[in-house]
BALOBA-1460 file (C-alpha; in Angstrom, 3 decimals):
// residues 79
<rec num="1" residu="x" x="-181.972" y="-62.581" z="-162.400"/>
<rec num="2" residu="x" x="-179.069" y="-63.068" z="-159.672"/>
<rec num="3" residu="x" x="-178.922" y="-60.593" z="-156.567"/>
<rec num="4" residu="x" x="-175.375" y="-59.613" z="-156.204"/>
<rec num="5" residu="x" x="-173.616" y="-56.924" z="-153.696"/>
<rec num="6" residu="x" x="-171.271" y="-54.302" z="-155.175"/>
<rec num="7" residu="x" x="-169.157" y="-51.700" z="-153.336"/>
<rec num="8" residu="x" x="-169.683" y="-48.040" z="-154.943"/>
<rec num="9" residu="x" x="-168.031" y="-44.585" z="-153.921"/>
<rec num="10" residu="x" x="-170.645" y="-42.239" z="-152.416"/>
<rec num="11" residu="x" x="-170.429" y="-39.615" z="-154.891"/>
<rec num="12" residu="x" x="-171.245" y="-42.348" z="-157.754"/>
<rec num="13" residu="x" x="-173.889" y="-43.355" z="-155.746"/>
<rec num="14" residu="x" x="-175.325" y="-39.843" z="-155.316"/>
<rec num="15" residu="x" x="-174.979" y="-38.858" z="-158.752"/>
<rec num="16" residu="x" x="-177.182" y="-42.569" z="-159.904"/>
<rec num="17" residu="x" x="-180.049" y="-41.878" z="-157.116"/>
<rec num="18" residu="x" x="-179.930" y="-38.256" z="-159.052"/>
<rec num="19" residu="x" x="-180.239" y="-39.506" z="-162.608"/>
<rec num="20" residu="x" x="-182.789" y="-42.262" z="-161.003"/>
<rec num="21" residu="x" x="-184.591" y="-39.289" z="-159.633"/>
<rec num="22" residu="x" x="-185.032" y="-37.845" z="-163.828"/>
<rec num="23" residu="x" x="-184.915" y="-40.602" z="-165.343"/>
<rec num="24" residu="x" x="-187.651" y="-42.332" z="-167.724"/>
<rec num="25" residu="x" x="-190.239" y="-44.543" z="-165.257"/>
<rec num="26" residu="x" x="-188.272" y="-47.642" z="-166.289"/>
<rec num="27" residu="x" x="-185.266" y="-46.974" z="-165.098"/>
<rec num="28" residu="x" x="-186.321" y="-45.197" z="-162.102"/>
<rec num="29" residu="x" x="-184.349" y="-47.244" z="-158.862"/>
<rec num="30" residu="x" x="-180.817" y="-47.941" z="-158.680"/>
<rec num="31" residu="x" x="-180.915" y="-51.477" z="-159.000"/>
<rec num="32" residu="x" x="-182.447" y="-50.700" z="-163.278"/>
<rec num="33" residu="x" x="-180.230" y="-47.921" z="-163.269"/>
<rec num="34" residu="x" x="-177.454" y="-50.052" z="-162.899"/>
<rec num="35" residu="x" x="-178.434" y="-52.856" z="-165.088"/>
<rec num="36" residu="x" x="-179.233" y="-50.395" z="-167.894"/>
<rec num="37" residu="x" x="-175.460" y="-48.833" z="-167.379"/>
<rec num="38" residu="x" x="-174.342" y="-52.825" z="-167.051"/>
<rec num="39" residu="x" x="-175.816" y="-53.845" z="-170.507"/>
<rec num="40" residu="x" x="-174.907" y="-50.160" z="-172.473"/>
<rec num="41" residu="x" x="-171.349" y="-51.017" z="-171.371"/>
<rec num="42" residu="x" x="-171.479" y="-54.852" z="-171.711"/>
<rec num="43" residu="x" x="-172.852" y="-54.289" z="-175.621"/>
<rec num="44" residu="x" x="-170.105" y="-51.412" z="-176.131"/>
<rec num="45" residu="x" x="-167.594" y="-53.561" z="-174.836"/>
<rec num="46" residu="x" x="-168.819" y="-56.690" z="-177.145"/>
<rec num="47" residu="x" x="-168.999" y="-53.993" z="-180.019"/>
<rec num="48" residu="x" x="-164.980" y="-53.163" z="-179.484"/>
<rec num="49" residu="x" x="-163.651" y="-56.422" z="-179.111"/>
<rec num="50" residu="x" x="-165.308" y="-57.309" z="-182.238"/>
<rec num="51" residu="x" x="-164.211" y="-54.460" z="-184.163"/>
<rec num="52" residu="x" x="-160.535" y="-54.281" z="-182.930"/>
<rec num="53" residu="x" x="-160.896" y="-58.478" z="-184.389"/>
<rec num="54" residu="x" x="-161.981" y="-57.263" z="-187.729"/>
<rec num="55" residu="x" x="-159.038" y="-54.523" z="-187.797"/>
<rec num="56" residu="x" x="-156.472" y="-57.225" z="-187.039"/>
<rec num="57" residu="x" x="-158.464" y="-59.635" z="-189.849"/>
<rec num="58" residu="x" x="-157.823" y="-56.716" z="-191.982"/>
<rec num="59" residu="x" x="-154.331" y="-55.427" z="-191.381"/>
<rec num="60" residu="x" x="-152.909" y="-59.069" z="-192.007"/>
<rec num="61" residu="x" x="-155.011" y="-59.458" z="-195.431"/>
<rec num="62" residu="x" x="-154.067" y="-56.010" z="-196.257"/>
<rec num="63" residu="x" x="-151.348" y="-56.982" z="-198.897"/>
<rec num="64" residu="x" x="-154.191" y="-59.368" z="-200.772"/>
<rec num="65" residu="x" x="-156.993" y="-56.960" z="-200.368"/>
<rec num="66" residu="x" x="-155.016" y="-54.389" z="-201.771"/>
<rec num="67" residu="x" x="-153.976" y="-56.633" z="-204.938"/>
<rec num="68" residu="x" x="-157.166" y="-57.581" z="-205.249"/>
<rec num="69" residu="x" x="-159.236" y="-54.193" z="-205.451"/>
<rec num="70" residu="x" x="-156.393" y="-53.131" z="-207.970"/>
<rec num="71" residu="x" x="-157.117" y="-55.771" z="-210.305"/>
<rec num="72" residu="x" x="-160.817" y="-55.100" z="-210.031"/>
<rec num="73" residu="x" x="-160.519" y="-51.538" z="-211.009"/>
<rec num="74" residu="x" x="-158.267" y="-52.412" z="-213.927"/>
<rec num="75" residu="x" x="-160.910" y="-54.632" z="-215.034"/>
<rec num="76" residu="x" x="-163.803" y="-52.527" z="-214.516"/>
<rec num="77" residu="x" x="-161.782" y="-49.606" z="-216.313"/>
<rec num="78" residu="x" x="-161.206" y="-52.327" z="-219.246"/>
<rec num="79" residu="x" x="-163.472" y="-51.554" z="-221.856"/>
């Protein structure tokens, strides 16, 4: 783990030390707080990226995936 310094508006800060102050015994001091809000938006982050890549895979094979479910419907309709 790396100790690093970060520069946080007061009312953010107040509003963390009162979630810290409800929160479940592992996350109960700023420092867990914040790497529990670091990883839930590092993962969600990781988790767009990745889909907005698998949109873009898809809109420029849209032409061939297109041809290619109609052919397998006409030859699953095929008796």
């Amino acid at each position: 783990m790396k100790t690093i310094s970060i520069t946080v508006e007061e009312n953010i800060l107040a509003r963390l030390d009162r979630l810290a102050d409800r929160a479940l015994k592992d996350r109960k001091n700023r420092s867990s707080m914040i790497r529990y809000a670091m990883r839930e938006y590092v993962s969600r982050m990781e988790r767009q990226i990745e889909e907005e890549r698998e949109r873009e895979v898809f809109r420029r094979q849209r032409a061939r995936l297109e041809k290619e479910a109609i052919a397998l419907v006409r030859e699953q309709a095929t008796p």
